[in-house]
N, C-alpha and C positions, 0 to 999 in steps of 0.2 A: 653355632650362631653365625650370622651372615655376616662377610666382612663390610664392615664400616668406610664408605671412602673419605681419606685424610684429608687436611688440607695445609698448604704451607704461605705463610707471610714471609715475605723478606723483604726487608729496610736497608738500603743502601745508604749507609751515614757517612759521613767526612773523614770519620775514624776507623769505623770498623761494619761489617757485614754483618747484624742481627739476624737470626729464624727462628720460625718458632710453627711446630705441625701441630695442628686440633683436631679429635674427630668430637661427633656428638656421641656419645652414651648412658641414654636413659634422660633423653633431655637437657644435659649438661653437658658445656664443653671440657672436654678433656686434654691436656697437652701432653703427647706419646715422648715430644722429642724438642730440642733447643738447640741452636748454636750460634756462637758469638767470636766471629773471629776477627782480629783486630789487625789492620796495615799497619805496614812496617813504615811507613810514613803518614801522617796528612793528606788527605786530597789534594786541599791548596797549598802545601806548598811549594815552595817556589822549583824547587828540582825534585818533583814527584811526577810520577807519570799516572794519570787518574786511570785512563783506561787498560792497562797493564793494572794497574794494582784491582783493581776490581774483577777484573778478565781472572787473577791468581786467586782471589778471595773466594771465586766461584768453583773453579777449579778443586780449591782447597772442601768448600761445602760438598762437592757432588763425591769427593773421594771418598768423605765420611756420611753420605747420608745420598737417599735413592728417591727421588720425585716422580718416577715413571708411578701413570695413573693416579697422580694425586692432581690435587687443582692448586694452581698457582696466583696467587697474588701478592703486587710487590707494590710500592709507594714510591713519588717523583716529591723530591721537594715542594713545599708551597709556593715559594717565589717561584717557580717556574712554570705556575698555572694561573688560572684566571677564576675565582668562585665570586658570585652575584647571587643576590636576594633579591626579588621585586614582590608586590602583590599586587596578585590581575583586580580586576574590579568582578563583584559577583555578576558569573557568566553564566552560560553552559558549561558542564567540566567538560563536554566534548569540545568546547571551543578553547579549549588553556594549550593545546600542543600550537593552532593558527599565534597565538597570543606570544607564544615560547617565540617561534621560528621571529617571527617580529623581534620582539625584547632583543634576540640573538645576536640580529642584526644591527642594533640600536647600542649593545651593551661592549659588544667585544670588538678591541680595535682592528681588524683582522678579517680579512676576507672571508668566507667562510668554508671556501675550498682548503683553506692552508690552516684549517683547526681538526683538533678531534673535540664534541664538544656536546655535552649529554644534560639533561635537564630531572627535577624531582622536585613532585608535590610534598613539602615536607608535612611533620605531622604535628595535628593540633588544629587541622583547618578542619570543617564542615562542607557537609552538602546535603543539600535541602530540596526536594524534587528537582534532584537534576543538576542543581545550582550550588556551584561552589562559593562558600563564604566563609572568609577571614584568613583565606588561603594564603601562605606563602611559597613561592617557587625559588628552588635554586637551581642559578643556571654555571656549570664549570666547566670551563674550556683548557685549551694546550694545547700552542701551535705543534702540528704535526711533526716538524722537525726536530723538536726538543721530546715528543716522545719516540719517536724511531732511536731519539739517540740512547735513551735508557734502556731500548727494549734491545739494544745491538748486542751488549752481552752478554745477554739471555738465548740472542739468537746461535752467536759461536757456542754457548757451553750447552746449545741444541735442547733449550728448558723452553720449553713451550708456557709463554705467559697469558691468565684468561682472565686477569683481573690488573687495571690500572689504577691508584687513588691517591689523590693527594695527600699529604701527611697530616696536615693538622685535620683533615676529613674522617682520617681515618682513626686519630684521636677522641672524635667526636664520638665514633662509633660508640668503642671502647668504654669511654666516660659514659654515653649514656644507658650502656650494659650492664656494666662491672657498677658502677660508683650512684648512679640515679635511678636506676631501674624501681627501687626499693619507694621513693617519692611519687615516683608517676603512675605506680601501679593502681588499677581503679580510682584514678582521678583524670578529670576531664582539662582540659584545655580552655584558660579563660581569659582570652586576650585582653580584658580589661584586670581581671591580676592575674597575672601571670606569675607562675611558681619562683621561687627566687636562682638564681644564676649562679656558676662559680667560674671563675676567671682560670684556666688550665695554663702553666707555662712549661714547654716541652722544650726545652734547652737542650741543645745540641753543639755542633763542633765550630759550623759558622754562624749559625742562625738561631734564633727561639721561633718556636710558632704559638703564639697569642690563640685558644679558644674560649669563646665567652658561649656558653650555654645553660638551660633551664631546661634540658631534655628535648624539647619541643623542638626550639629555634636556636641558631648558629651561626655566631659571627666569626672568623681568625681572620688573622693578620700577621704574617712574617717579620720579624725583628731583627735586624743585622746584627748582632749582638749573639756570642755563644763563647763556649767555652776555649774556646781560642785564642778569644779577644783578652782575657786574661790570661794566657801565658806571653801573647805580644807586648802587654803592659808590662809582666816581670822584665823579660829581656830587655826591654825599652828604660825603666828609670835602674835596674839593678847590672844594669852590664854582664848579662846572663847570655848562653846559647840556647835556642830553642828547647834543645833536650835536658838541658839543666833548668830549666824555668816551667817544663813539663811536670820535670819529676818532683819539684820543691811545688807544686798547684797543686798537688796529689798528696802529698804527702806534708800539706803545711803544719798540723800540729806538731811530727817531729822537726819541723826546722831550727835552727839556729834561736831565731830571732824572729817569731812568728809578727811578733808588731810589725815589725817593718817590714814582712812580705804582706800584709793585710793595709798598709798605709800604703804603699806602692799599687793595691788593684783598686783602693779606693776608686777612682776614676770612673772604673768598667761600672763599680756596683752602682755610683752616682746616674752614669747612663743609659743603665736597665732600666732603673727606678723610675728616668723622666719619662722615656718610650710607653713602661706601662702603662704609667698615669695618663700619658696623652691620648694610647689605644683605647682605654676605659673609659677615658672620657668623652672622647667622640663617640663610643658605641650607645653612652648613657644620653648623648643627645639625638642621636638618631632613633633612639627606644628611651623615652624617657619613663615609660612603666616598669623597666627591669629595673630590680633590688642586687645587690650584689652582696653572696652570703660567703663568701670565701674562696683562694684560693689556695690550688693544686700545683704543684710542683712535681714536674718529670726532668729524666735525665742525668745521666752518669755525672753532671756538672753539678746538681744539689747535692755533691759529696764532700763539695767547697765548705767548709769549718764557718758556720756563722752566716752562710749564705740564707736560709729562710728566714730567719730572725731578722735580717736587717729589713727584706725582703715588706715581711708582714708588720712590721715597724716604721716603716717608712710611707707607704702605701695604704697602709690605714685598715687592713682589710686582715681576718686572718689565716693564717695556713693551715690550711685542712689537710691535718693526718693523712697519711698514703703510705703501708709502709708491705700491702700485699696487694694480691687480686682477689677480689670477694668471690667473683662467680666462675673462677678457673680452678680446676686440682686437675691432680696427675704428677705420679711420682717423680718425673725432673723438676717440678718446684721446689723440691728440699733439696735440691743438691746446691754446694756453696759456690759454683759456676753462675748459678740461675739467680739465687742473693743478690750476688756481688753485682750483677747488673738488672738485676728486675724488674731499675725504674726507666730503661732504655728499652725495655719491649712493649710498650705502649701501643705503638704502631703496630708491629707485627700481632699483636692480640685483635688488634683492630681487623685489619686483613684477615682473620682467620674468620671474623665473624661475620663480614661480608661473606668470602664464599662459602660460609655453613648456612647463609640465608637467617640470617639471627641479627644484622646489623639495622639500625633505622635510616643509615643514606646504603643506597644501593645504585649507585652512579658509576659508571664504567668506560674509561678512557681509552681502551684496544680501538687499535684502528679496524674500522669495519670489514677492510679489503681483506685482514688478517684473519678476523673468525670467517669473513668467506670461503677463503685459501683451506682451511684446517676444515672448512665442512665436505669441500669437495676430497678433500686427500680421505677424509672419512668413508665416503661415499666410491672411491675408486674399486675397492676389494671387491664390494656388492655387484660393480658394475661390471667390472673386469669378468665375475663368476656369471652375472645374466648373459654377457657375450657368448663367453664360453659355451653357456646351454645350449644358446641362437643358435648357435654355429653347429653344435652336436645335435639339435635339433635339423637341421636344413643337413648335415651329413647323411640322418636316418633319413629323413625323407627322401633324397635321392636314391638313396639304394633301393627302396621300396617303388619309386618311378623308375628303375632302371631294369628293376624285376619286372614288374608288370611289361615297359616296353620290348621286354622281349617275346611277349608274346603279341605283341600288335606292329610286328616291324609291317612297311609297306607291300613287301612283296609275297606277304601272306593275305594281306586283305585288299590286294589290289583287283581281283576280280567283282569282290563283292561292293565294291566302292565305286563300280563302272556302274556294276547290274544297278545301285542307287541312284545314278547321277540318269541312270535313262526310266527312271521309276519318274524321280521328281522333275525329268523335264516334261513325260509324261502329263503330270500332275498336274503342272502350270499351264501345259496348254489347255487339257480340261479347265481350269479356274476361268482361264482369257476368255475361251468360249461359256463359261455359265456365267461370266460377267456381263458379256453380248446378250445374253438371253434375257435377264432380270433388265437390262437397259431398253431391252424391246418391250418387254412386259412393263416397266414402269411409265413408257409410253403410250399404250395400248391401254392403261387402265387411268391416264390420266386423260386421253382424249375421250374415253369411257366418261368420267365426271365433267367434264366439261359438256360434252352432250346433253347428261344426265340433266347435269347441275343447271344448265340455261331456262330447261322447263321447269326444275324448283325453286329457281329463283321467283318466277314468274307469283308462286303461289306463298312465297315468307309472309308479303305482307296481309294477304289476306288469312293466313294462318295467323301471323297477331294482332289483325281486329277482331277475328274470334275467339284465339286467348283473351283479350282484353275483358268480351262483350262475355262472355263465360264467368268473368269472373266480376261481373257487376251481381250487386243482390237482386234476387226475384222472387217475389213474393204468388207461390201456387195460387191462392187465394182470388189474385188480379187475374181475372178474364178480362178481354175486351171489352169496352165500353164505358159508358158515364159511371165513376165512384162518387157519390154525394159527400164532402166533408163531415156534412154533420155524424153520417152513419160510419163513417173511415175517416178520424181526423189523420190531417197530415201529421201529425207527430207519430203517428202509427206506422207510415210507409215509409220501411226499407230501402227503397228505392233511392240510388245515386244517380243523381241529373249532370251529364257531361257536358259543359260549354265548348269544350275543345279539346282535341289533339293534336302536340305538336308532338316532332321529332328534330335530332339532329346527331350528324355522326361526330365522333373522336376515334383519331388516329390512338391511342393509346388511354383508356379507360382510368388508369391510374391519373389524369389531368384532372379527370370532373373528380374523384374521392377528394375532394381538399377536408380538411379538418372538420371543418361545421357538417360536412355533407357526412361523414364517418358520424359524429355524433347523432344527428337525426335519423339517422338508419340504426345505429342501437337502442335506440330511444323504444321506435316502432319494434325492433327484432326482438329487444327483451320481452316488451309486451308477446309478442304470437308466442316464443319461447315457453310463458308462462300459460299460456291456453293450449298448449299442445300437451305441458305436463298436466294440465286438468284434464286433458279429452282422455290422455292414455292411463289415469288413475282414476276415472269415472267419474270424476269430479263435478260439481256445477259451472259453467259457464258464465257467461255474459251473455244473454240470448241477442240472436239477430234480428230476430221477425217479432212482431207480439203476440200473444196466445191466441190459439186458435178460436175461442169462443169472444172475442175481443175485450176482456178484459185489462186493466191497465195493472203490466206489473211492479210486484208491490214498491211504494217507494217511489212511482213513479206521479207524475204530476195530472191534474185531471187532462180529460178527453179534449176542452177544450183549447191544449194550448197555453194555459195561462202559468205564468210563470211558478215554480217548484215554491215550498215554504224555503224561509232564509232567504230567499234571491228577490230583488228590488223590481225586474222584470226588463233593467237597463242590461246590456248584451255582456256576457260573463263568461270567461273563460273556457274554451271549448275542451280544451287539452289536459283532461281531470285526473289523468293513470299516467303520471310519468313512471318510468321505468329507473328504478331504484337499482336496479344489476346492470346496469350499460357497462362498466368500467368490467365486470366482468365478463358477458357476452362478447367484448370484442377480442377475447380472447380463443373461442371458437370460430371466428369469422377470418374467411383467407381473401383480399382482395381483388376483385379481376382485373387483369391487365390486358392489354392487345386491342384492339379493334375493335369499334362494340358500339349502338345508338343509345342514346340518351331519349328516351319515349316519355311525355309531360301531359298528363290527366290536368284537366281544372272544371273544377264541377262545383255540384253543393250538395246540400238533402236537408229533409225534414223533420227527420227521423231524432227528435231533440226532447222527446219526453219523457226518458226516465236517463236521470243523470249517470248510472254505470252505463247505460251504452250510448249515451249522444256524442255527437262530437266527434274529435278526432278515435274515439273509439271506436264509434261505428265504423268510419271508415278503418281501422286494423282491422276489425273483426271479420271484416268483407271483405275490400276489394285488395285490402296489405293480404292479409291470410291467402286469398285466393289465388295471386301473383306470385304468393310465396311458396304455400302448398300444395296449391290445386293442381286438374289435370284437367285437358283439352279433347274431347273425341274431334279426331282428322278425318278427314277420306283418304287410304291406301287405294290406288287403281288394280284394278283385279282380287278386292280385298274387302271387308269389314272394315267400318273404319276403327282405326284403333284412338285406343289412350296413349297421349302424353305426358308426363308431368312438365310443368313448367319450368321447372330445370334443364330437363332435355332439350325440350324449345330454345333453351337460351336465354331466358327471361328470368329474372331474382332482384332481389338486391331494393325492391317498394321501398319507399320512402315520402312522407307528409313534407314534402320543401317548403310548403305556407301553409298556415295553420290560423284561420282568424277565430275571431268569439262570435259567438253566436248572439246573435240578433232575437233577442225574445219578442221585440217591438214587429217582426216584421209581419206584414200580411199579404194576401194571395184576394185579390177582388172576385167578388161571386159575379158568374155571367150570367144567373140567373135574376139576381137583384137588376142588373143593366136589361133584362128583355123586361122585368116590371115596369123599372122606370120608363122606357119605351111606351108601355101599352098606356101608363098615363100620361104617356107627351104632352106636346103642348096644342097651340091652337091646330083645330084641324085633324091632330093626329088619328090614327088608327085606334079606335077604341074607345076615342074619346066620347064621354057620355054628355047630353045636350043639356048644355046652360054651365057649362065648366068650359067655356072657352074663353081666352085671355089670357092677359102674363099672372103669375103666379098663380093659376089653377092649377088643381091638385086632388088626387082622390080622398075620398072621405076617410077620414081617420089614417090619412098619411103622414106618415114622418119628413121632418125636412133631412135628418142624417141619419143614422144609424142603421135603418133595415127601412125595406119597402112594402108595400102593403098590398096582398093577391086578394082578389076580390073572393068571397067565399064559394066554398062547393053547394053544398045542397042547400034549399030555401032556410033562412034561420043560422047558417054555421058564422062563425065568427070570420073573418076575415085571417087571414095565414101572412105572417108575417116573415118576409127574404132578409138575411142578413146581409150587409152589402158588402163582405170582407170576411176571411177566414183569416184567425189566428197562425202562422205556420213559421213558428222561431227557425232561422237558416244559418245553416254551417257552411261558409265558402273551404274550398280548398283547393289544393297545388300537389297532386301525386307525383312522381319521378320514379321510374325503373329503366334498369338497363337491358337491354338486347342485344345479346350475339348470336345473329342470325345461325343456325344451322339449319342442312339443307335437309329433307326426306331424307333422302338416299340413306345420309349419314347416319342419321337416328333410327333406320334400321339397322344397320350395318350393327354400329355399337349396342343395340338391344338382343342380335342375333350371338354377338361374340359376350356378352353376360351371360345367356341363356347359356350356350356351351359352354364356357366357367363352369356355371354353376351346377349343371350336369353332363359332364365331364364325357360320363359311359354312356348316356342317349343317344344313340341315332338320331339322325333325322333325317323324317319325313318328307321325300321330297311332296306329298300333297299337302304339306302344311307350311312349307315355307312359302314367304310372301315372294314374288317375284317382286326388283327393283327393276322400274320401267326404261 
């Protein structure tokens, strides 16, 4: 079985040295080992020397018993510490240490440099997302110089101490292990009733320590009052020496005349009694929900003849039984050593369950610098051996660099290190001179484009009026000459009418993309996007032209013009196919930067009579598509002309910047109706026939509006009526694309070095390569 690590409590008392070793086995404390060893004087008194007598006590413990590797913790009086209760208000529990550090400063009179001073959520509070509630904190301090001074002679008898704790704290422990455990178990904490409390009085040699507890929560208070104070009272009315007045407190039922040593401590018992009462009763108004179910009694001074009786008689309250430890064994409990004082190991039981991890305060008063100091002494050996390694490391490697350099001393390699040094000066000066050559050469091929480049400049802009004019629609069908509306209504032709072209440059193309200009080019990109995936899945389109036999497709509004079903015939909405994928198509699209002209289309068309392609539609399906997709035949000099794509050209990025409604109302006046009107002029006119001259004459069976009236063909025919206006609904609009001009030259060049890409192993022909002029 593995060994168990021990652990040791020791109570430094006014009278005597308590200890007491626990380990855990099987869940249970166990106690291996005790000792009780009692000064040859008092602490206080008057010609004792405390730290000699303590310094002997310890001496005397380590002779009979061995603390190497165990854990130590020892107890400071209460009056010599500082313990507080507050409750935070429900916080964050992350915010209770801010909350602490405050209170700390607020609570303890004392700098906080000159404290050692540790804080704890006690239990019985809640937390509720985060948020603690009905929390209590206790916060215990001890100026630093009063625990150095305890720890001093621990430090001479070289006992390494890892545990500080107050005494009545450490009562608390104890009581709520040993004595309550049994009450609290599976039961919750409920601030509004709270379990009932028992008043603990741990009577010592100058002092009592007062704990009021209900497991949960924990009040003490130090008592000046202790078993001293009743051998002072003997000596004092009986004319006694200390040592004679010791031995008759001890031993009062054999005295003489027990009345009158018990009428003589009268006094002490009077001013425990008021102390109590007063403790208990301040604690009941500051907790006025705690019930008080009885008190405990510790301390080699309850062996006083009469003392609990009067005690629980006076006090009102009664004494509760104490006369083992419930949740301690191990065979030093039966010895009549461990009896005789059993109610004096309180504390040290306390301490042992702190450092077994079994206690409910786990508060620790070691000065910090302390467990520093022992972490680094810890940590020396380790270090001291990684040196070591270092070091036997960097040994082995020297010898292994002292081997090797013996084989590369200087005056073995010093010829070869010459023959090197005229290689690479060699080398450098080859470099200086191909650096000479590539500086000629980057000159000679830049005064090459400049040459080059002055006569392709000359030809960009007429390369993009004929991209432009390339990619307006043209209907095969239109030859030359007079279309009659009636037989080709304008809602039928394709054809986009340009008002103008403007231009303008930017120094940096990223200026014109502003936000709206980005969305109106997705808008239009989604739309090709989705005609491109129909062209390459054989899909149906959106036709640009109308059927060959002139039929109107289906859907589409009659021949002449007149407004679709549904529509009023007042000017409606041109922009019918918004593009539902923009937010994702600008996710393909890379914006162009650098230098570049801004090229501005403003035109119209007529082309408005069937509602999937009027409008801003026709124009994507046309003149966007064609800007976007299309290709240019050029003239190369000494060449065929070739194909462009508009990309290469420099040209992308179409965009609708204005987009009106269409005007179903508009019309287009017939010239033929004005050459009627004409031939029936007025007085005088040409044509005019005799006895129709004057104001308002007019030919026969003429109309005042609507159409004019042609005199018939053959003898008998009806007279042919001119419309004087064609129906022709109009789409205004606003194109925008960008152009960065590049030259010939270049776009051969870049077409020459894909073709070599892409076939790698081909020759080529010098009868096939285009010469650049």
């Amino acid at each position: 079985m593995a060994k168990v690590n021990a652990v040791w409590g020791l109570d430094i008392g006014h009278s005597a040295l308590k200890a007491m070793r626990c380990v855990m086995k099987d869940g249970e404390v166990v106690v291996d080992a005790f000792d009780f060893i009692e000064y040859p004087k008092i602490l206080s008194q008057p010609e004792a020397d405390p730290d000699e007598l303590i310094q002997d006590a310890l001496e005397q413990f380590l002779s009979r018993n061995s603390v190497r590797g165990d854990k130590v913790a020892i107890s400071v009086p209460g009056q010599s510490g500082l313990a507080k209760f507050f409750k935070p208000p429900p916080v964050d529990a992350k915010k209770i240490p801010d909350i602490v550090k405050y209170e700390a400063r607020q609570q303890i009179p004392f700098d906080l440099q000159d404290v050692i001073w540790d804080y704890q959520r006690m239990a019985g509070g809640q937390e509720v997302d985060g948020f603690a509630l009905d929390t209590e904190v206790g916060l215990f301090a001890m100026k630093r110089e009063q625990v150095h001074k305890w720890l001093r002679p621990f430090q001479k008898a070289r006992i390494e101490v890892d545990i500080v704790q107050l005494s009545p704290l450490s009562i608390y422990n104890f009581i709520t292990y040993d004595q309550l455990a049994e009450g609290m178990e599976g039961q919750e904490f409920d601030p509004d009733s709270p379990p009932e409390s028992v008043v603990v009085l741990s009577m010592g040699t100058d002092s009592t320590d007062l704990v009021v507890t209900n497991g949960y929560r924990v009040w003490q208070r130090s008592i000046p009052l202790g078993g001293n104070h009743f051998t002072k009272q003997l000596t004092k009315d009986l004319k006694l020496t200390f040592a004679k007045a010791e031995h008759l407190k001890r031993n009062a039922r054999e005295a003489e005349d027990p009345k009158t040593l018990f009428q003589a401590m009268r006094p002490v018992f009077n001013d425990l009694v008021t102390e109590v009462q007063r403790s208990v009763t301040f604690f009941q108004q500051i907790d006025r929900k705690a019930k008080i179910r009885g008190i405990i009694v510790l301390g080699n001074t309850t062996k006083l003849p009469g003392l609990k009786q009067y005690l629980g008689k006076n006090l009102g309250y009664d004494v509760l039984p104490f006369e083992k430890f419930k949740r301690l064994s191990g065979e030093p409990i039966s010895t009549p050593s461990f009896k005789d004082n059993s109610m004096s190991f309180g504390v040290c039981y306390g301490l042992c369950l702190q450092a077994l991890e079994e206690s409910s305060l786990t508060t620790n008063l070691v000065p910090r610098e302390i467990l520093t100091e022992r972490l680094i002494r810890s940590k020396k050996p380790w270090t001291v051996a990684g040196v070591a390694l270092l070091l036997l490391a960097f040994l082995f490697n020297y010898f292994f660099i002292e081997n090797v350099h013996k084989d590369t001393r200087q005056d073995v390699w010093e010829s070869s290190l010459n023959k090197a040094k005229q290689v690479e000066q060699t080398v450098s000066t080859n470099k200086s001179t191909d650096g000479q050559k590539v500086s000629q050469l980057e000159f000679v091929k830049t005064l090459g484009e400049q040459v080059a480049g002055n006569r392709d400049r000359r030809l960009t802009w007429l390369e993009l009026l004929k991209a432009v004019n390339e990619s307006l629609p043209h209907n095969p069908e239109f030859g030359p000459g007079h279309r009659y509306p009636n037989d080709y209504p304008y809602t039928k032709r394709p054809e986009l009418y340009v008002d103008y072209v403007e231009s303008k440059y930017f120094d940096d193309l990223s200026t014109y993309f502003t936000d709206e200009v980005k969305k109106k080019y997705l808008e239009g990109y989604g739309a090709i996007k989705e005609r491109e995936k129909a062209l390459a899945e054989n899909q149906p389109v959106p036709p640009v032209t109308p059927p060959a036999d002139g039929q109107p497709v289906d859907g589409a509004p009659p021949a002449d013009g007149s407004a679709p079903d549904g529509t009023t015939g007042e000017a409606v909405a041109a922009d019918g196919t918004a593009d539902a994928n923009a937010a994702a198509a600008e996710a393909e699209v890379t914006w162009p930067t650098g230098p570049g002209w801004v090229i501005e289309l403003k035109g119209h068309h007529y082309f408005n009579g069937d509602p999937r392609t009027w409008g801003a539609t026709h124009v994507r399906n046309t003149l966007l598509w064609n800007l976007e997709k299309g290709t240019v035949a050029l003239p190369v000099p000494g060449s065929e002309p070739v194909e462009f794509t508009m990309k290469e050209m420099g040209i992308g990025f179409p965009l609708i910047a204005v987009s009106s409604e269409i005007d179903q109302k508009h019309t287009i006046k017939n010239p033929e109706a004005e050459q009627s009107a004409q031939m029936a002029g007025g007085p005088g006119g040409f044509g005019m026939p005799p006895g129709a001259q004057g104001p308002g004459a007019q030919l026969p069976g003429a109309r005042l509006s609507g159409s004019a009236t042609l005199p018939g063909g053959a003898a008998g025919d009806p007279p042919k009526e001119v419309p004087l206006s064609f129906k022709a609904p109009k789409y205004d609009f606003v194109v925008q694309f960008c152009w960065q001009e590049t030259l010939l030259t270049k776009r051969l060049d870049e077409r020459k070095k894909l073709e070599e890409e892409q076939n790698p192993t081909t020759e080529a022909n010098p009868d096939d390569v285009v010469m650049n002029p």
